[in-house]
C-alpha positions in Angstrom: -9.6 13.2 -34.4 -9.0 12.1 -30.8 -7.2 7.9 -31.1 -6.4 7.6 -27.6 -9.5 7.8 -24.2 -7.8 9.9 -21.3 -5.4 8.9 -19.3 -7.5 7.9 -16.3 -9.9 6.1 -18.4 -6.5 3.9 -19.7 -5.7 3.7 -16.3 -8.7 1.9 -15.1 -9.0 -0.4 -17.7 -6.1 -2.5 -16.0 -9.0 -3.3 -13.5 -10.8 -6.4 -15.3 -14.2 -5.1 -15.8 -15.6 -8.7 -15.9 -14.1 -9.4 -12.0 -15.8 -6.3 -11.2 -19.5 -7.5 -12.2 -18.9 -10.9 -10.8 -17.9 -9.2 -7.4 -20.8 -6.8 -7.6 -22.8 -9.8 -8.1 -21.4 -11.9 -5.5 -22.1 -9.3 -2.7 -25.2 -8.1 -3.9 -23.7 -4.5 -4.1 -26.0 -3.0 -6.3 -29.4 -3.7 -4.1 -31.7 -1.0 -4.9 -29.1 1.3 -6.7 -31.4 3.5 -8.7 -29.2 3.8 -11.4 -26.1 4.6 -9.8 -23.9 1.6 -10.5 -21.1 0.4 -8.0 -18.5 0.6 -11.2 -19.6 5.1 -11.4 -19.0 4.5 -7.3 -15.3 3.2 -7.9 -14.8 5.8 -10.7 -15.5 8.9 -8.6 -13.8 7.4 -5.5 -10.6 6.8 -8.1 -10.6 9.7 -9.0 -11.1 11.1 -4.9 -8.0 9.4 -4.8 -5.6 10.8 -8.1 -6.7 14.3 -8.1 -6.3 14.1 -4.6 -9.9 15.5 -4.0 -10.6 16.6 -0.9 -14.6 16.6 0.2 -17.4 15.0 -1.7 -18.3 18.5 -3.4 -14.8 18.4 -4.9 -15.1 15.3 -6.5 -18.7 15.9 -7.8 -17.9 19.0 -9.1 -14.4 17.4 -10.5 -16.6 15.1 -12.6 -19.0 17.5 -13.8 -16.5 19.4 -15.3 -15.2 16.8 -17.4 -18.7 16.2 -18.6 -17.8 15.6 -21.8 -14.9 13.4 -21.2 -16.5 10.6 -19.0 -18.3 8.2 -21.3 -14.7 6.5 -21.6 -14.8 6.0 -18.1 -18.2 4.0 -18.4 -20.3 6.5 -16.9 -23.5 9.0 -19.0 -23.3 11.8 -16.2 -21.0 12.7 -12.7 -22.7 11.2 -9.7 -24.8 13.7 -7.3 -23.5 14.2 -3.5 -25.6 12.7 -1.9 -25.6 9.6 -4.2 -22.2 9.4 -3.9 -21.9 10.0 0.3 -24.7 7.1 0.3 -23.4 4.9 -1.6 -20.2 5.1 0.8 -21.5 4.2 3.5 -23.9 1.9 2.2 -22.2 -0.4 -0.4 -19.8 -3.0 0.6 -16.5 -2.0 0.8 -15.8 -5.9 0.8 -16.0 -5.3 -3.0 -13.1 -2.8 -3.4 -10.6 -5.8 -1.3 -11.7 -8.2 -3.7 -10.9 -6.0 -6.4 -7.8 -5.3 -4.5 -6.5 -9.0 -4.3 -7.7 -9.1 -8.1 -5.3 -6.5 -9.4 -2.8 -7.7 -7.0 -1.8 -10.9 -9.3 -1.2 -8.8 -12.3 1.2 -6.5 -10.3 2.8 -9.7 -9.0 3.1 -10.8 -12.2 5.3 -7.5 -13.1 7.2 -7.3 -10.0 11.3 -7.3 -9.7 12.3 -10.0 -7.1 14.0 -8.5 -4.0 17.5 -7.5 -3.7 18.8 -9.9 -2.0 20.5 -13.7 -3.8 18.4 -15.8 -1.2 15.2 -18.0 -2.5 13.2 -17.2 0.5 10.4 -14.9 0.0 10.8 -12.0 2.3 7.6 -9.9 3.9 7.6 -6.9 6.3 5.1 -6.9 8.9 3.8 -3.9 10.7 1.2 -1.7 11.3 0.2 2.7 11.2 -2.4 4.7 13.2 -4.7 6.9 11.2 -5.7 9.4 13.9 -9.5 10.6 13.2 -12.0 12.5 15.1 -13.4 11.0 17.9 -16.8 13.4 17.7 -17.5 12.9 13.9 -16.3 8.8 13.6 -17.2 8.0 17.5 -17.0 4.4 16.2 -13.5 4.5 15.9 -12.4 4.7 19.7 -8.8 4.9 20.4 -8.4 6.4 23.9 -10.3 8.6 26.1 -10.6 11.8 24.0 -9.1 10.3 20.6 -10.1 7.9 17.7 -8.3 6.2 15.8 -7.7 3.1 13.1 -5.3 1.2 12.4 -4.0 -0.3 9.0 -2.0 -3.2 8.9 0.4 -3.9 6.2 2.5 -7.5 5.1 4.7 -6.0 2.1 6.3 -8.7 0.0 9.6 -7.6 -1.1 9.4 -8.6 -4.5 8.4 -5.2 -5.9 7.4 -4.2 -2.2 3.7 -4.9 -3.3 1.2 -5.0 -0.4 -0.3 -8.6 -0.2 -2.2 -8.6 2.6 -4.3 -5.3 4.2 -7.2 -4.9 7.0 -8.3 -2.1 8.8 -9.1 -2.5 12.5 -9.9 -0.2 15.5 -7.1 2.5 17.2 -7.3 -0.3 20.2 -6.9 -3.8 18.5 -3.1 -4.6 19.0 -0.5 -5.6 16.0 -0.1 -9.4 17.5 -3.8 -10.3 17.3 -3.4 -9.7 13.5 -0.2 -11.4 12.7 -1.5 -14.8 14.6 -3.8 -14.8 11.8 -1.5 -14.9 9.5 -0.1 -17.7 7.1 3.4 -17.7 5.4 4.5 -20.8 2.7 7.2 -22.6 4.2 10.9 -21.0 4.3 9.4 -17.3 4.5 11.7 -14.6 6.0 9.5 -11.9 8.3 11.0 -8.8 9.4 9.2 -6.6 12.1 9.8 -4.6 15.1 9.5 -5.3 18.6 5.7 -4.8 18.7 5.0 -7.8 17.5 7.8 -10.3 19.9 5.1 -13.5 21.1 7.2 -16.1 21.2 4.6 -18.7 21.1 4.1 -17.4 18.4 8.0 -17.4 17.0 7.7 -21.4 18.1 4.9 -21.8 16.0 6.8 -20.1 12.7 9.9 -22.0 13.8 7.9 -25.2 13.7 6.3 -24.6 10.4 9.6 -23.6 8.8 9.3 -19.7 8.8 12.0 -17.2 9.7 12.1 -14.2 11.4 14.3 -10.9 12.4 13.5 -8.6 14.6 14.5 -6.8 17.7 15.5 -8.2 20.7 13.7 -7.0 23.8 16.1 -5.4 26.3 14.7 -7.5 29.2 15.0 -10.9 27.5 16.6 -13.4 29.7 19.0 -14.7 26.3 22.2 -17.4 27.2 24.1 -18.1 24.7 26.2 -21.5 24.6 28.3 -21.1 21.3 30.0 -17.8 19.8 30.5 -17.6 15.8 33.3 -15.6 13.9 32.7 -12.2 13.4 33.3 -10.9 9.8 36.4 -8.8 9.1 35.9 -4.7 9.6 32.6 -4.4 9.4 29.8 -3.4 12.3 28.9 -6.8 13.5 30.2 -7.1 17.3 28.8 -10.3 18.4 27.2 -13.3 16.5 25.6 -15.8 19.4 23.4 -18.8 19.3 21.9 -19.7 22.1 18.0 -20.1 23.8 15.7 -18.3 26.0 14.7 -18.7 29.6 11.9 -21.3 29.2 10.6 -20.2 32.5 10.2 -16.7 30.4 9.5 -17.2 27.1 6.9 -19.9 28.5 7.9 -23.7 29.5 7.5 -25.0 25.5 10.1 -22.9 24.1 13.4 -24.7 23.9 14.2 -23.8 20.4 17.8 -22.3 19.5 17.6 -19.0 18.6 20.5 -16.5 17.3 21.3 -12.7 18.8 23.4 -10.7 16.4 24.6 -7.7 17.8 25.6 -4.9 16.0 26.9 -0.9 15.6 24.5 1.7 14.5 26.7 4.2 13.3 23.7 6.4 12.4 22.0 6.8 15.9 25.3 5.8 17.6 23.8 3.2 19.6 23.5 -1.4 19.6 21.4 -2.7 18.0 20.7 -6.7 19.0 19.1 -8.9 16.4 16.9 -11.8 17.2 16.3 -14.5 14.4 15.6 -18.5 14.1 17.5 -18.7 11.4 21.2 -20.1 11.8 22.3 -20.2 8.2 22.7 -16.9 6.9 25.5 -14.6 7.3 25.4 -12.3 10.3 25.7 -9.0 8.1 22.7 -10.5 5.4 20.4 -10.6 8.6 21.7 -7.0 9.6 20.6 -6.2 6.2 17.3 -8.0 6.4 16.5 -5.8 9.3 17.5 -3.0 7.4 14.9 -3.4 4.5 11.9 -3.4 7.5 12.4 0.4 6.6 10.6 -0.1 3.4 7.5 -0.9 5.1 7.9 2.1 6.5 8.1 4.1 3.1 5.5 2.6 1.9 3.4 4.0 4.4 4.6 7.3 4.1 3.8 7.2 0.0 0.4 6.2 0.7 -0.3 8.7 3.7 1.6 11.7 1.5 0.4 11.1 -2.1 -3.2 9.4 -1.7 -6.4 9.8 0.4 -6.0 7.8 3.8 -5.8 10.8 6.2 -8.4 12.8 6.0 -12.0 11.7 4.4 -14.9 12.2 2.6 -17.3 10.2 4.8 -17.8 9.5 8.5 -18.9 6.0 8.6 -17.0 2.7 9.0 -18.0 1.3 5.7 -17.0 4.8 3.9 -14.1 5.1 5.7 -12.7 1.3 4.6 -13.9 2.1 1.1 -11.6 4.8 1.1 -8.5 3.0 2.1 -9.8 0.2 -0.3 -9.4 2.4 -3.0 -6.1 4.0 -2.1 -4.4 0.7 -1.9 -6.1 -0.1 -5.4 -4.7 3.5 -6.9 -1.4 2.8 -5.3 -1.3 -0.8 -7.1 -2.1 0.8 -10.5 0.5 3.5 -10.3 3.4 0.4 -9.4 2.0 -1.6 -12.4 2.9 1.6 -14.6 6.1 2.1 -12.4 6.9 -1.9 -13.8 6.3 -1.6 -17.5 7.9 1.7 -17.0 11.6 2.3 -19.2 11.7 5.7 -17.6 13.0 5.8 -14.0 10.1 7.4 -12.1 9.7 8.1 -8.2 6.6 6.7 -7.1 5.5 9.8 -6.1 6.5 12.1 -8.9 4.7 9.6 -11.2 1.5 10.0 -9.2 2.1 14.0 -9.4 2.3 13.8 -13.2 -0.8 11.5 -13.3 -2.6 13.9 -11.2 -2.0 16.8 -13.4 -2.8 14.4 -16.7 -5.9 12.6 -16.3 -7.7 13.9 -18.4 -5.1 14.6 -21.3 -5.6 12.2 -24.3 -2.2 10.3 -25.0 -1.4 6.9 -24.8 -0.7 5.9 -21.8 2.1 3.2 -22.6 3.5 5.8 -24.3 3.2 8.1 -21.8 4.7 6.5 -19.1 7.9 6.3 -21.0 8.3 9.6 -22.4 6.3 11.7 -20.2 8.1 15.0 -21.4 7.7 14.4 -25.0 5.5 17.1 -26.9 2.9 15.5 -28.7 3.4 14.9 -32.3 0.1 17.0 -33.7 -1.4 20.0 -32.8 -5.1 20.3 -32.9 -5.4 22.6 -36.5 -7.4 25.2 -35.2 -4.3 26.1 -32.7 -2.1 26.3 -35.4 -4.1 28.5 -37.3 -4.4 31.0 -34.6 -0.8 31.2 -34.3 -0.1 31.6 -37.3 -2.8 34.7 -38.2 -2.0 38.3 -37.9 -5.2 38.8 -35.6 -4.3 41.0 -33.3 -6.5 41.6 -29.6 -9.2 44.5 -30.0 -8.6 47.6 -27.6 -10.5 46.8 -24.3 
């Protein structure tokens, strides 16, 4: 007797089925579906993502083989191709972000605070390029001969969850998304030196946000007071000082602070440019330092789920299919959270891959993924145990 649905179907019912409905609802998803719900949609694009399925006739005929294993997923039958391809690139994928923020409160809720002592919430703020075909998605125009889109990524710190996503063109620059952007009061952002506007740092400074990042090399910087330097470590100048106002633009004349410091990696300086004058010089080295996990979680979700290459050519299928990866990737830390067993985010969505259909509990699971079942189905046993031996061929 089977007491536990697969793990996939477990899996998915950490997505509040209620939300769902009132989403679907909301946006009117389900005009003229014909049966095919938006809920069977999310399932086979869930599982486009976790078995890492590559084309539409994978994940169809994926399904299909499972027939008698999806009823716990909420769905009579796999969905056909074409179904699927047009529900793609036909239903909103303004549903799958609002299931994204949706899910995103329970990971918060799980989440380990960030490393460092300080109160200050602490985001990462940057950007990738998904390269694509400029002949199959000529929407997406990067440059001459190339397309491209762009995904852009704030990662909170505290369990380096993504809380804000959107998907833009190859063209639309970094900046023109972070203006957008609000931050509670005494926020730290780290980024690089693609996104330096400093009427836009005097706007943060104003509202009482903090930043790091990189100092341009061509930034006229005068420094009126030195600070000490802290004994043998890498830090070889601590500097408060301002801009060139006739620069940065005549309304900055705001103090600003250049740390310089050794790279002992890439044997080079690296120059530090922050607004805020109360932290050590070596915690905002090390502020900088965790931009890098930004980075990471970029190459997770490029390496272990579907964002590179895709099952449909349209805008809307395309963002559906990032939707859904950020979505997968949010289930997988909410298992790494309740986890006791010290899992790599990618070796736990290996395991899940190979497991989705297996029927253990999943709370279980997670913690003792090697653990041999406690029963064997009987009819096993008894063919271990006879004397049968193979007929002659």
């Amino acid at each position: 007797m089977i007491k536990q649905a697969s793990l996939f179907s477990q899996l998915l019912c950490l997505v509040d089925r209620h939300h769902f409905e009132r989403e679907v609802r909301r946006l009117n998803a389900e005009h003229c579906a014909k049966g095919f719900s938006c809920w069977s949609q999310f399932v086979a694009m869930m599982f486009c993502q976790l078995a890492q399925a590559k084309s539409l006739r994978e994940i169809v005929d994926g399904l299909a083989s499972c027939e008698g294993k999806l009823r716990h997923l909420g769905l009579e039958a796999g969905p056909r191709r074409s179904t699927l391809c047009y529900a793609n690139a036909h239903r909103p994928w303004q549903l799958y972000e609002a299931i994204f923020h949706g899910l995103l409160s329970l990971a918060q809720s799980l989440a380990p605070g960030k490393r460092f002592r300080f109160k200050n919430r602490l985001f990462s703020l940057d950007a990738t390029v998904i390269d694509l075909c400029l002949s199959l998605f000529d929407w997406a125009k990067f440059r001459q001969t190339k397309g491209a889109i762009k995904l852009h990524l704030l990662l909170d710190h505290d369990g380096y969850l993504p809380v804000f996503a959107t998907v833009s063109e190859g063209a639309c620059h970094e900046l023109a998304v972070a203006r957008s952007l609000d931050f509670p009061k005494g926020s730290i952002v780290v980024m690089d030196r693609g996104f330096i506007d400093y009427k836009l740092f005097a706007k943060w400074t104003d509202a009482g946000i903090y930043f790091v990042t990189r100092l341009k090399h061509n930034a006229d910087f005068s420094a009126y007071q030195s600070r000490p330097l802290p004994k043998g470590g890498l830090i070889q100048s601590d500097q408060i000082g301002m801009l060139n106002p006739f620069v940065a633009g005549g309304w900055w004349r705001r103090d600003l602070r250049v740390i310089t410091l050794w790279d002992q990696v890439n044997q080079r300086q690296i120059r530090l440019l922050t607004n805020h004058l109360g932290f050590a010089a070596t915690t905002i080295a090390a502020i900088y330092k965790e931009r890098w996990q930004i980075e990471i979680f970029f190459k997770t979700l490029k390496q272990n789920l579907k964002i590179k290459t895709f099952v449909g050519s349209s805008a809307n299928a395309v963002r559906t299919q990032i939707w859904t990866a950020l979505i997968a990737l949010l289930l997988v830390k909410i298992l790494q959270f309740r986890s006791r067993f010290s899992w790599a985010i990618s070796n736990l969505i290996a395991l899940l891959r190979w497991n989705l259909f297996t029927y253990r509990d999943l709370w279980l699971w997670i913690d003792r993924p090697f653990d041999t079942p406690s029963e064997s189905p009987p009819h096993q046993l008894d063919f271990l145990n006879s004397d049968s031996r193979p007929l002659a061929g």
